[in-house]
Structure formats: structure tokens, C-alpha cells
N, C-alpha and C positions, 0 to 999 in steps of 0.2 A: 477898724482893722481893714486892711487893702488884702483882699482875698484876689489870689489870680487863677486864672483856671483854662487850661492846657485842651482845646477844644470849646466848642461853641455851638453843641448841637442839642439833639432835644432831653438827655441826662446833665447838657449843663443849665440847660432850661427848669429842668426842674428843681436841681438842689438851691439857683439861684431862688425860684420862688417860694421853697420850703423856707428861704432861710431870710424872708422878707422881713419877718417879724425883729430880726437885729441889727443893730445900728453900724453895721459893714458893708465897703463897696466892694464891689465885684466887677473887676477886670475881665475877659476871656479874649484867647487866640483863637483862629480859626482861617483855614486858607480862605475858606467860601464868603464873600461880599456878603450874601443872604444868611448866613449860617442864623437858625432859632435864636443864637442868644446876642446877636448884633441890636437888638433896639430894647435890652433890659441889662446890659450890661457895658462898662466901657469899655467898645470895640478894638481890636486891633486884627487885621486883617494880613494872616503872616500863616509862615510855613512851620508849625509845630513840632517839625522833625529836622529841623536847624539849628543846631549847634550854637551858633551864634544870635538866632533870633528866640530863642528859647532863652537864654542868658539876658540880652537885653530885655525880654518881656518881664522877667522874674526879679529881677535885680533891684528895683524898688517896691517889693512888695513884702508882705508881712507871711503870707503864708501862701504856697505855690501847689495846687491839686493838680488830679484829670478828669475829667469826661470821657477820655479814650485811651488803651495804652500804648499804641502805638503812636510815642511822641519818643522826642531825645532824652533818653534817660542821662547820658554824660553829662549833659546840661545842667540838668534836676541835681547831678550828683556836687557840680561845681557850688550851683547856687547854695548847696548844703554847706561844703564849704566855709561860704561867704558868709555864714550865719543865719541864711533865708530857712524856714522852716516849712518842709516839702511833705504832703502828706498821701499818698503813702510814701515812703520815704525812697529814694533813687535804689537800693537792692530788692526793693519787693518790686518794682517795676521793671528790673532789669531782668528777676524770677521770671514775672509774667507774662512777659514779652515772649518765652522761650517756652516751649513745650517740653524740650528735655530739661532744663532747669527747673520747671514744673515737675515732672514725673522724680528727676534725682528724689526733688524737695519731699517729694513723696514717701517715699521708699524711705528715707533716710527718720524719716518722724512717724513711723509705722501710720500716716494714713492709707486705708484700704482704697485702692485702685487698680484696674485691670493690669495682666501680665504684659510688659513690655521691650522692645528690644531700641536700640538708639540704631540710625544708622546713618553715615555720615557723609557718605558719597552713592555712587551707583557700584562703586566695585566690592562693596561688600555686599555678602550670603544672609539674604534674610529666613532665618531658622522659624518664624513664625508659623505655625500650621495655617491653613486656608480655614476659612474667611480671615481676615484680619483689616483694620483698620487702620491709613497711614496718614500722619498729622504730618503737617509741614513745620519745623521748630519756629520758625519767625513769619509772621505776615496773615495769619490766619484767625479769622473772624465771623462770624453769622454764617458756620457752613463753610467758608472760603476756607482751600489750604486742607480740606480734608476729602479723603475717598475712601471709599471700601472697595479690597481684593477680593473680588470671591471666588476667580477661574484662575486656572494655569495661564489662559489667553489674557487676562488681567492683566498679568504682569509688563507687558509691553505698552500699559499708560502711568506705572510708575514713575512718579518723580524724581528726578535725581540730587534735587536740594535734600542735605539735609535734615532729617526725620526724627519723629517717632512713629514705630511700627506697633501696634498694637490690638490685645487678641480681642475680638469680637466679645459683647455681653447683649446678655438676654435681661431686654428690659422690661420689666412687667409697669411701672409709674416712675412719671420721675418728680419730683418734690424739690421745691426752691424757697429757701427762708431769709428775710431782710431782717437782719439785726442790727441795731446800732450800737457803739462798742468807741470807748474812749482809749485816753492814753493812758487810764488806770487801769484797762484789763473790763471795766464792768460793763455790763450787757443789759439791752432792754431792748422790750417790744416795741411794734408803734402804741401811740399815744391817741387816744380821741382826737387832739388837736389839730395832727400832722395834716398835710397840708391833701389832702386826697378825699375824695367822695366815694368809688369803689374798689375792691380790693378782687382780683381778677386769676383766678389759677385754671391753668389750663390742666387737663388731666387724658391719658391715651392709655389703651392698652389692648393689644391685638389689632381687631380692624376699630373698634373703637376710638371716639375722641369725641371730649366736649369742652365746655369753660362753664368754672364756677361765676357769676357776676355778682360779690357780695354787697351792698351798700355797707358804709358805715356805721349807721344805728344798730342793723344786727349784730355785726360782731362788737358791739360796745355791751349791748342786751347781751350777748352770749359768752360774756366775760374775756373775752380775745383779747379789745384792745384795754390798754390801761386807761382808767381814767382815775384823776384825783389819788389818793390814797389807794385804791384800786391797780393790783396788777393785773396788766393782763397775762398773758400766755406767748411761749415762747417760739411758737408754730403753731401751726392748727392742720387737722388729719380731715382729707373729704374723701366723702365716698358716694361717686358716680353712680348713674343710677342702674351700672351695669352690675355694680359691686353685689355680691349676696354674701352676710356676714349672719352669723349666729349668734353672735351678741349683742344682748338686748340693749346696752349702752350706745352702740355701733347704730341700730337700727333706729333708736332715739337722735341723734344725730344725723343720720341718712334724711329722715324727714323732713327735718326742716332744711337741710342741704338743697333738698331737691326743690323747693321754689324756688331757687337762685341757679339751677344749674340748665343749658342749653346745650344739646347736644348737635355738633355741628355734623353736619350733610351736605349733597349736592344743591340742597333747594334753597339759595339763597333767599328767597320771598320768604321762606317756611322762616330761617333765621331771625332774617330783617324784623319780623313782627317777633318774635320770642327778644330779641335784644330789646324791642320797643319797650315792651311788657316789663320787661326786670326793669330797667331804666326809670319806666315809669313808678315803678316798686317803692323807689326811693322818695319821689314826691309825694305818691299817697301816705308814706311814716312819716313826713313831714310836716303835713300839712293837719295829720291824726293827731 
């Protein structure tokens, strides 16, 4: 199968190397001469947000991804078309691209998501009470394309592209789960086998912040991941070493959480040797 993939950076590096184990080539675009995935995959060196170089890229391939969303979705939408098989398909891309197309999609499928107002130029009244948060609808990524309002004085570095305005939340953790998920709808954890050594959760709340650094062997021992006949689990819940919880399940968990977790500080040296240590964690289970 001719896999093409819409970016060339270090997400496309990785699902190329998860997916070494099958007997599929792997194409990828990317403007950058150097991009990660130019010397593991067959390069092509183009503008991903062109119309027509997007169509020529995809046009002899069997199935057309991304690495990033800002590519041509029109493109993607042609190539569909054409019979080419786009995954995600050109309207989830087209969703994603847009923050109010986002939030609609929200609202419209009762996912719960903060209160928000569109706004589409500078000459409209943003009703929002102060603080509030302004997305830019398109071009916005890693931080880019977002600010927070929090003064009356604020308002004269508002953007005048196109938005969404949106009311501030009070975060106490925030939680990230990778699922893998077919065209049947079914769902699974990672696997033993999946292509990774540590499994990495950052965790904050107030002045606090640390990262989990789990090896692999543990969460295989601790039922997480699947292995064999063996399911694992569909997330997994950590609790920092700031957490104070009353149940004794919670606190059986915290325990052994806390050999794997670093909490990060000014003292970079203090780090650098705690990263060493976990790191090292893994070769001592291996070698046991």
C-alpha cells in the first residue's frame, strides 16, 4: 500500500516508524529539505498548502493522512473525489482547521465545552465578561493565535481576524488519552508491542508541575497496557505527589506512581539527575 502523508516532521516520523512492521511505503510532503522524515520516507519537497501540489502528491496513492492540519483541505477533498482514500477524511479537516467550526461542532453534539461567543470582524460587541480568552478561527497552534483579555486596557491588542471569544476556566489538571480507533467504530489501548519505551504525562496544578516518566514494563505489570489476550485499560489516573486523597485504592496507586514521577523546578542539575535515574529505571527492569 502507498501511504502519503501531508507533512514530514517529527509525528510523521513517528507513525512511519510504528508502522515499520508492515509491508507499506511511505511517501511524505514537506516544504523543509531537512524535515525528520526526508531520509525514512519517499521525499518530496513541496508546499502542503497548495492546491495543486497537494493533488499532484496524492494522486497516485492509495491512502492520503497528516502530520499537521494546516495543509489544503480542497485538495484532500478532490483527491476523495478521485477515489483516493483520505484519512481523516477532507470535512474533519476542514472542522479542524477552524476554531468556530470546532466549537459549532461542539455545541451542536452536546460535548461540554466553555461558554462562547464567534466574532467575526473588529466592528462587532464582544458580550464576553472579562477575563476571557480569544482563539484566532484559522492559523493557530502550540500557543500561536491565542491570548487572554484580562483588562479593559487589553482590549486595544485585540485581534481583528476573525474569532472565537471564549470565557476563561479554572483548571485544576488537564488529562490527554491516545486511543486507537478503526473504521469500525472499535477502540483499543496501546499494546505491549507499540513502538515506544516510555509513556510520559505531564501533570500541573496551581504553582505546581511535574511529569510522570513511566517505562513500559510497568505499565504492562500494572495491567495498563494490553498484552496478548490481556486488555489493558483505557486511560490511566496519576496522582502527583502534591495529590492528598483518602482512598486507600488512590493511595495504593500514588505509591508506586511516585518512583516514576519528577517534579520539575528552577534547578535544572536537580532534574537532569532525577531524569537520569527514571531513565535508568528501565535498564535495571531489563536487565532483572
Amino acid at each position: 500500500m502507498k501511504i502519503g502523508i501531508l507533512g514530514g516532521g517529527q509525528l510523521g516520523r513517528m507513525l512511519i516508524q510504528s508502522a515499520l512492521k508492515y509491508d507499506d511505503e511511505f511517501y511524505t510532503l514537506d516544504p523543509a529539505s531537512d524535515a525528520p522524515c526526508h531520509n525514512i520516507s519517499y521525499f518530496t519537497q513541496g508546499n502542503f498548502n497548495d492546491y495543486e501540489t497537494v493533488l499532484n502528491f496524492g494522486k497516485d496513492k492509495d491512502v492520503v493522512t497528516i502530520e499537521i492540519e494546516h495543509v489544503n483541505a480542497d485538495a484532500l477533498a478532490e483527491l476523495e473525489q478521485q477515489g483516493i482514500r483520505v484519512v481523516p477524511n477532507a470535512n474533519i479537516i476542514k472542522t479542524i482547521q477552524q476554531k468556530i467550526l470546532q466549537k459549532e461542532f461542539y455545541k451542536a453534539h452536546d460535548i461540554p465545552s466553555p461558554e462562547f461567543q464567534v466574532v467575526w470582524n473588529s466592528d462587532e460587541k464582544i458580550i464576553m465578561p472579562l477575563p476571557f480568552v480569544q482563539k484566532m478561527n484559522t492559523g493557530g497552534y502550540d500557543g500561536k493565535g491565542v491570548q487572554v483579555i484580562k483588562t479593559e486596557e487589553d482590549y486595544q491588542h485585540l485581534w481583528t481576524e476573525a474569532s472565537v471569544i471564549e470565557s476563561m476556566v479554572d483548571i485544576e489538571k488537564e488529562l490527554s488519552v491516545i486511543v486507537a480507533r478503526n473504521e469500525k467504530g472499535e477502540t483499543t489501548p496501546f499494546e505491549l508491542n507499540d513502538n515506544f519505551d516510555f509513556y510520559l504525562i505531564a501533570s500541573f496544578k496551581d504553582s505546581f508541575s511535574g511529569i510522570f516518566i513511566f517505562p513500559k514494563k510497568i505499565l504492562s505489570e500494572k495491567g495498563i497496557l494490553s498484552e496478548g489476550k490481556k486488555l489493558g485499560k483505557r486511560g490511566i489516573r496519576v496522582y502527583p505527589a502534591w495529590d492528598v486523597t483518602e482512598s486507600q485504592q488512590a493511595k495504593k496507586t500514588q505509591a508506586w506512581q511516585t518512583a516514576y514521577f519528577m517534579e520539575l523546578s528552577s534547578d535544572k542539575m536537580k532534574m537532569l539527575q532525577q531524569a537520569k535515574l527514571l531513565l535508568n529505571i528501565e535498564c535495571t527492569l531489563s536487565v532483572g
